[in-house]
Backbone as ProteinMPNN parsed JSONL, in Angstrom:
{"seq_chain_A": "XXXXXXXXXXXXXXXXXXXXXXXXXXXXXXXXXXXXXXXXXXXXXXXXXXXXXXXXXXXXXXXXXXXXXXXXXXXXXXXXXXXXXXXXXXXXXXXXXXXXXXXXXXXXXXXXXXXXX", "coords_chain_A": {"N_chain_A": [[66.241, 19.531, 34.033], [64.462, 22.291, 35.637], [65.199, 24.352, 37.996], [62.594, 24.995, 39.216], [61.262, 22.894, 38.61], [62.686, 20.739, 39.952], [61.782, 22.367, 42.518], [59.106, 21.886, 42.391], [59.083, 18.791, 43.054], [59.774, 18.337, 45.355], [58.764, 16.815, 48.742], [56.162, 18.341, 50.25], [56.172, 18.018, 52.975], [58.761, 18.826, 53.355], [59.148, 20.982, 53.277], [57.472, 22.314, 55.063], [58.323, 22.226, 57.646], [60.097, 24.12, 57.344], [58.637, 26.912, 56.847], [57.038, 26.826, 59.74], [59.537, 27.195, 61.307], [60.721, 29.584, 60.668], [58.431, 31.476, 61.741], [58.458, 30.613, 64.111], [61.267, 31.711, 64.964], [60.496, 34.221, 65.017], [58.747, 34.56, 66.722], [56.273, 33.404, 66.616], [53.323, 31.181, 65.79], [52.747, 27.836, 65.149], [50.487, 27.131, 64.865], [49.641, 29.233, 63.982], [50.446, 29.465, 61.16], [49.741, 27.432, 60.102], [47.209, 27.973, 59.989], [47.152, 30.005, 57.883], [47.861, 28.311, 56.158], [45.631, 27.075, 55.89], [43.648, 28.981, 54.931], [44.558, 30.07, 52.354], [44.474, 27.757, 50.851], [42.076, 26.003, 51.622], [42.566, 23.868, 52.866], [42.304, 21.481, 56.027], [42.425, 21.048, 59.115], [42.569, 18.044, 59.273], [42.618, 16.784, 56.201], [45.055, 18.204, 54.887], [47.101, 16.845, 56.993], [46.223, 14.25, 55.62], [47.49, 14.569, 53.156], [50.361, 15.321, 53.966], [50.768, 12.502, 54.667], [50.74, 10.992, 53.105], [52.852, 12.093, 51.372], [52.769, 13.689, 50.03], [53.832, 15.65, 47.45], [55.048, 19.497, 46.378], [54.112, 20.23, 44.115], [51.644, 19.04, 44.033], [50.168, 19.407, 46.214], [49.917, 21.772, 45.883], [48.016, 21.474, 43.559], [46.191, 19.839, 44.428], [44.422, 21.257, 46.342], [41.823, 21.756, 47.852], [40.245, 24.305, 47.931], [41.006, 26.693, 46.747], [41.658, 29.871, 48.092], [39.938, 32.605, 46.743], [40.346, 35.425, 47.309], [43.142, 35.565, 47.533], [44.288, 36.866, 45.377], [44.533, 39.21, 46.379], [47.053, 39.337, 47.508], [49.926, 41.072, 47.434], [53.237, 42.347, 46.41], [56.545, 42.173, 46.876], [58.787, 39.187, 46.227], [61.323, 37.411, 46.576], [62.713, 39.177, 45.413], [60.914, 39.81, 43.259], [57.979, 40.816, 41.533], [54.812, 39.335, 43.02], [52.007, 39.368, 42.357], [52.562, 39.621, 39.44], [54.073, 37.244, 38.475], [53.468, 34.637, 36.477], [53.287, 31.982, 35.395], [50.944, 29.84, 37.385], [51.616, 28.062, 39.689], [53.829, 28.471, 40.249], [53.537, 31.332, 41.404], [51.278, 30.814, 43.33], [52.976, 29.306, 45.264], [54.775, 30.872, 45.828], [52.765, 32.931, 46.585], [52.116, 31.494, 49.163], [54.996, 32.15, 50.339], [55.163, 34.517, 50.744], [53.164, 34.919, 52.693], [53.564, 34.09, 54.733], [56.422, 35.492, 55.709], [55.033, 38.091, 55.914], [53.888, 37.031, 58.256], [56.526, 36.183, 60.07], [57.017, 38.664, 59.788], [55.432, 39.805, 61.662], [53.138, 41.282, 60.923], [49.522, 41.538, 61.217], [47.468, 38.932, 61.94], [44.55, 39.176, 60.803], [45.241, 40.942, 58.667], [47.565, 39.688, 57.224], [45.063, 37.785, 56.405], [44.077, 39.139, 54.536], [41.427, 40.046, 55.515]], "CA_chain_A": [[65.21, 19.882, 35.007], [64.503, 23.445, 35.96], [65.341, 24.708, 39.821], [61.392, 25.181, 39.782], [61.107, 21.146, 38.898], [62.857, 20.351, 41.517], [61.536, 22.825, 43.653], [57.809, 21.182, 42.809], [58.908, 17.601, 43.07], [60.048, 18.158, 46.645], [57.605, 16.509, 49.001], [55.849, 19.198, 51.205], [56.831, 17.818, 54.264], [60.002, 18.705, 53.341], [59.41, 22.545, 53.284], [56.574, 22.872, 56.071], [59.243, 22.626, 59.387], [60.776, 25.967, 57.488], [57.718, 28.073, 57.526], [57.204, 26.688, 60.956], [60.842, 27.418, 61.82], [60.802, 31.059, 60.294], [57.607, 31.846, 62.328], [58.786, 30.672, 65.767], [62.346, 32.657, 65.582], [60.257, 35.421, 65.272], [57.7, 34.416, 67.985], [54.98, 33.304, 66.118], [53.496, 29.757, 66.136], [52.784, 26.411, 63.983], [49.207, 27.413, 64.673], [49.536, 30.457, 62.441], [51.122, 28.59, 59.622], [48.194, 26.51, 59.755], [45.545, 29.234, 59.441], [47.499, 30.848, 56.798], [47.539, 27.399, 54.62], [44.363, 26.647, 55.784], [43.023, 30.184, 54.716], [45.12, 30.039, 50.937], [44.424, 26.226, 50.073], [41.47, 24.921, 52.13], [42.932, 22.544, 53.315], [42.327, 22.183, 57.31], [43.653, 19.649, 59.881], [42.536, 16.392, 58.722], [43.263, 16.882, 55.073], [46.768, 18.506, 55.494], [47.491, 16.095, 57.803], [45.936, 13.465, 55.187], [48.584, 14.694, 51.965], [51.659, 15.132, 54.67], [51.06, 11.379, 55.359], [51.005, 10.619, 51.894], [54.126, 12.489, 51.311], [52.636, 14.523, 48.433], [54.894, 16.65, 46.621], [54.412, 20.376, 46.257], [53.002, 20.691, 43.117], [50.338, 17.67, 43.952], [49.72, 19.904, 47.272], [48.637, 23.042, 45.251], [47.326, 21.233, 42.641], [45.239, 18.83, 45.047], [44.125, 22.098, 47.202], [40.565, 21.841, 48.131], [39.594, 25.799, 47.517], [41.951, 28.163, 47.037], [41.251, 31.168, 48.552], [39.964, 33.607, 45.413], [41.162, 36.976, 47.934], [44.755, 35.22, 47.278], [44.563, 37.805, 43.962], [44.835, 40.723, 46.866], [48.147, 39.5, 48.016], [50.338, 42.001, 46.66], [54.446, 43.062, 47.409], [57.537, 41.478, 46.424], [59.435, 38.394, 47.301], [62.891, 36.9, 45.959], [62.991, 39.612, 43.761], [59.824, 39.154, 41.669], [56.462, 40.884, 42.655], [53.211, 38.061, 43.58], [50.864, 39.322, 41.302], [52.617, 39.088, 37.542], [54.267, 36.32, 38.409], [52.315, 34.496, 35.204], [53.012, 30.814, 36.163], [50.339, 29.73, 38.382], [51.972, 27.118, 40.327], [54.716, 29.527, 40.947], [52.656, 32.325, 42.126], [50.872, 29.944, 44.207], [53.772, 29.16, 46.311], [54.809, 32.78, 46.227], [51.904, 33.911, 47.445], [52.147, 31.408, 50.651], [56.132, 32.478, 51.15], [54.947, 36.115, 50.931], [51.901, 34.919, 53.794], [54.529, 33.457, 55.951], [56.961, 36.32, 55.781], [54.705, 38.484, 56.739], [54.094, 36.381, 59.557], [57.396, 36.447, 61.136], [57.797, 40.115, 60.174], [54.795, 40.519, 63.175], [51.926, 41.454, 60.745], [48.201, 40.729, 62.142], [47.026, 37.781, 61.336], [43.699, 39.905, 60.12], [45.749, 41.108, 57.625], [47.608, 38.469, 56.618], [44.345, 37.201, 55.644], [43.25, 39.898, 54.042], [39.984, 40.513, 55.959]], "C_chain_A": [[65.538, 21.267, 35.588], [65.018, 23.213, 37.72], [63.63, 24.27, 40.163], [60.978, 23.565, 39.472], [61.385, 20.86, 39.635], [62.398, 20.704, 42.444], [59.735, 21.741, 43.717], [57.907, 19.808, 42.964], [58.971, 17.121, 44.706], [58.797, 18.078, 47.165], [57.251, 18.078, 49.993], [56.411, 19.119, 52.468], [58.379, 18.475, 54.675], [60.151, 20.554, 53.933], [58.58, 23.055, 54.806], [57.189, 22.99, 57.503], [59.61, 23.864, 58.629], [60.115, 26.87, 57.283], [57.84, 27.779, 58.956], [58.401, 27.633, 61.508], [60.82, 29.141, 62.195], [59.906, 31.76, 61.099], [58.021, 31.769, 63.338], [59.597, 31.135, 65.913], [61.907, 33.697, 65.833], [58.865, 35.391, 66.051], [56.273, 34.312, 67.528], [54.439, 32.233, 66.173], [52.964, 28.904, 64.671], [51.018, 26.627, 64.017], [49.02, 28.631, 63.825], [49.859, 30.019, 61.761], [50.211, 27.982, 58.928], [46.875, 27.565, 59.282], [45.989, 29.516, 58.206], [47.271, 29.554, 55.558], [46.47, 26.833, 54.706], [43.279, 27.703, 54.948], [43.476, 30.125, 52.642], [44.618, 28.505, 50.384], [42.963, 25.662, 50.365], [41.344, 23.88, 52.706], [42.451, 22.64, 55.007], [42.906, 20.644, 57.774], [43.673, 18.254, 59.375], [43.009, 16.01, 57.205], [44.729, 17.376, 54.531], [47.289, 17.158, 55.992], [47.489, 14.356, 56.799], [47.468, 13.57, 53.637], [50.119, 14.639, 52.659], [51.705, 13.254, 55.37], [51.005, 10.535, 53.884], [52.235, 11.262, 50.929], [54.057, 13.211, 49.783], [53.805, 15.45, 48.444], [54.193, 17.964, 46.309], [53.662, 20.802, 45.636], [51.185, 20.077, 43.353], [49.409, 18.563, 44.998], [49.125, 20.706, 46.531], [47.321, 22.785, 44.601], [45.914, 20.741, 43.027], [44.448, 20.105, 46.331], [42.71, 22.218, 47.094], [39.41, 23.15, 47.657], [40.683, 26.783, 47.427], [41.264, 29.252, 46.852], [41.04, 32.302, 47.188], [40.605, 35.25, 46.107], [42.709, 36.53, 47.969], [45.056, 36.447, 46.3], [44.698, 38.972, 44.901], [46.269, 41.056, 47.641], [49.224, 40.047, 47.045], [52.262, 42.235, 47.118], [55.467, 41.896, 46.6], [58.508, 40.617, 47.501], [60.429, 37.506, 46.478], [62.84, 37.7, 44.7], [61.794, 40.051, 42.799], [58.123, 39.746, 42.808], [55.278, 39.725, 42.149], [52.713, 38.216, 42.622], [51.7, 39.913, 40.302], [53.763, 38.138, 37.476], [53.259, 35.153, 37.604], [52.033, 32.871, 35.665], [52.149, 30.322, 37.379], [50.923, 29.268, 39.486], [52.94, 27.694, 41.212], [54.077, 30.719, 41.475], [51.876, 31.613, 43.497], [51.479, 29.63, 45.286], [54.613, 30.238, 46.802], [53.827, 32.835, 47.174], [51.969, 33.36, 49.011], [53.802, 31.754, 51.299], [55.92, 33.7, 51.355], [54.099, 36.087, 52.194], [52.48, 34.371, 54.819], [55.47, 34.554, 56.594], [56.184, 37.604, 56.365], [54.122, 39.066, 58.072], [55.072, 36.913, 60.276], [57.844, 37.985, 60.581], [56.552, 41.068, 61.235], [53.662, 41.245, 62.461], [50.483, 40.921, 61.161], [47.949, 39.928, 61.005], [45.547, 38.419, 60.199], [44.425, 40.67, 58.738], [46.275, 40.418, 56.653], [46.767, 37.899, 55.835], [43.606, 37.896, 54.548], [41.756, 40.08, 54.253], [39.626, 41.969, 55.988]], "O_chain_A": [[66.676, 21.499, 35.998], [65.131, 22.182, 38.383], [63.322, 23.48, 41.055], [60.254, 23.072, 40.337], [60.53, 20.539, 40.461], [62.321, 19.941, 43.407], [59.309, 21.114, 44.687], [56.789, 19.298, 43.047], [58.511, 16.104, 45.225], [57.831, 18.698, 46.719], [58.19, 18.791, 50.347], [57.053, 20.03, 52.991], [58.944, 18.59, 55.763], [60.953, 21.102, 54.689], [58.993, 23.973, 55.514], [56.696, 23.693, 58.385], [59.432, 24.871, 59.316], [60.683, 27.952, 57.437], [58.718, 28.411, 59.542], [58.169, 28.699, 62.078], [60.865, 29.758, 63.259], [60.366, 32.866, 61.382], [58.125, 32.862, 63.895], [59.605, 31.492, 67.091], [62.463, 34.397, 66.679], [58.012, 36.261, 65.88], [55.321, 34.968, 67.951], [55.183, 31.664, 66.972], [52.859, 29.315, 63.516], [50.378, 26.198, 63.058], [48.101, 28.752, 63.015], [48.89, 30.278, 61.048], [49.911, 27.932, 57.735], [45.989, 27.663, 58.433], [45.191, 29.279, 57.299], [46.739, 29.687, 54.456], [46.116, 26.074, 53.804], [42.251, 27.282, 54.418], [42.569, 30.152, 51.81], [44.434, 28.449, 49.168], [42.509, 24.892, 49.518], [40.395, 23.153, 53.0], [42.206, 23.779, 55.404], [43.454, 19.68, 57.238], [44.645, 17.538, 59.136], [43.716, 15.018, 57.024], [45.355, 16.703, 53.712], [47.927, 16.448, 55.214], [48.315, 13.469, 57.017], [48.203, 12.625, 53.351], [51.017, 14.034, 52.074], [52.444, 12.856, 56.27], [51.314, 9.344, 53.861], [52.429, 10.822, 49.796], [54.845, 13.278, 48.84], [54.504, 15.838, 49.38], [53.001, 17.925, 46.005], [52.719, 21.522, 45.963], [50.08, 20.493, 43.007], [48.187, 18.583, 44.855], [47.911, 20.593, 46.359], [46.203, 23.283, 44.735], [44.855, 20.965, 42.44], [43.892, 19.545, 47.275], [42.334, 22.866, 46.118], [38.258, 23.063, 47.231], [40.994, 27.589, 48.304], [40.533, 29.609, 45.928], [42.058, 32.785, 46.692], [41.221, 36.055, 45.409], [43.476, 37.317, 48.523], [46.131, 37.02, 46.476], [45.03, 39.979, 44.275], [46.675, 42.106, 48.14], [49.391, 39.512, 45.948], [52.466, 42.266, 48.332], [55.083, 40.971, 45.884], [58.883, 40.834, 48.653], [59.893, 36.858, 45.579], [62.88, 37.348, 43.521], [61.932, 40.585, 41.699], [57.557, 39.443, 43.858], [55.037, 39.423, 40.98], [52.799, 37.326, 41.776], [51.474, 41.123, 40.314], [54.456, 38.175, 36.46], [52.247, 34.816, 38.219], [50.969, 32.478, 36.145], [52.718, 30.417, 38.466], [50.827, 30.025, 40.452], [53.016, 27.578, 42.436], [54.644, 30.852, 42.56], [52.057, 32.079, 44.622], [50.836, 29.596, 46.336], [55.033, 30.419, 47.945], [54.007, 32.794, 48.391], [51.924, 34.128, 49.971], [53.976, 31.672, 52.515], [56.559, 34.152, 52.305], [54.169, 37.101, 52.888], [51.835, 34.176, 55.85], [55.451, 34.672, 57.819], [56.727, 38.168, 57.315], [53.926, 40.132, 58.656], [54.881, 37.871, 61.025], [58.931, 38.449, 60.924], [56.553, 42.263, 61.53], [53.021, 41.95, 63.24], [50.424, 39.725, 61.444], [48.084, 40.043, 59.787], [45.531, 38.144, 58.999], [43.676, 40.829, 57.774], [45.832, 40.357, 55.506], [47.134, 37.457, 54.746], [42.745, 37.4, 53.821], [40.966, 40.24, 53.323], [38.498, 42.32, 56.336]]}, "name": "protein", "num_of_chains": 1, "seq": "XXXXXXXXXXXXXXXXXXXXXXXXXXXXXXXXXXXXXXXXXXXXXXXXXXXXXXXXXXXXXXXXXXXXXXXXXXXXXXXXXXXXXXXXXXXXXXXXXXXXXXXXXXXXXXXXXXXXX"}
């Protein structure tokens, strides 16, 4: 089993306190976290709320994502190394693109940006 198997078998729940986390050291909140995966996935409170109580697993989360955002293709920049867009693997790009939309969260970018508006 790859790192990235494991990484998609892990349930979500598991990862969503360390965006959280990463956002509030740097004074940001659990309500931005939310826009941002509400804005990339579709998902919004009741449905989130509906897969974190079913203890989906990450891949199931992307996979099971309501709309993903098509302006996701304008998130651009590099992150562990490896730039967002030619990252070829969807699934992996996918969860790129929301550690890249978190990051530059707590590095104090506007949220308007963030979203690419």
């Amino acid at each position: 089993m790859t790192n990235w198997e494991k990484f998609f078998t892990m349930p979500f729940t598991a990862i969503y306190p360390l965006y959280i986390n990463k956002a509030e050291r740097k004074g940001r909140t659990q309500a931005e976290v939310n826009e941002i995966i509400f804005w990339l996935t579709g998902y919004d409170d009741q449905t989130m709320a509906a897969q974190m109580e079913r203890k989906v697993d990450i891949r199931t989360f992307f996979n099971e994502a309501p709309h993903f955002n098509p302006n996701a293709s304008l998130i651009k920049g590099v992150i562990c190394g490896y730039r967002v867009e030619e990252i070829e693997d969807e699934l992996i790009r996918k969860t790129r693109y929301l550690d890249k939309l978190i990051d530059e969260l707590a590095k104090g970018r506007a949220m308007e940006k963030i979203l690419r508006k």
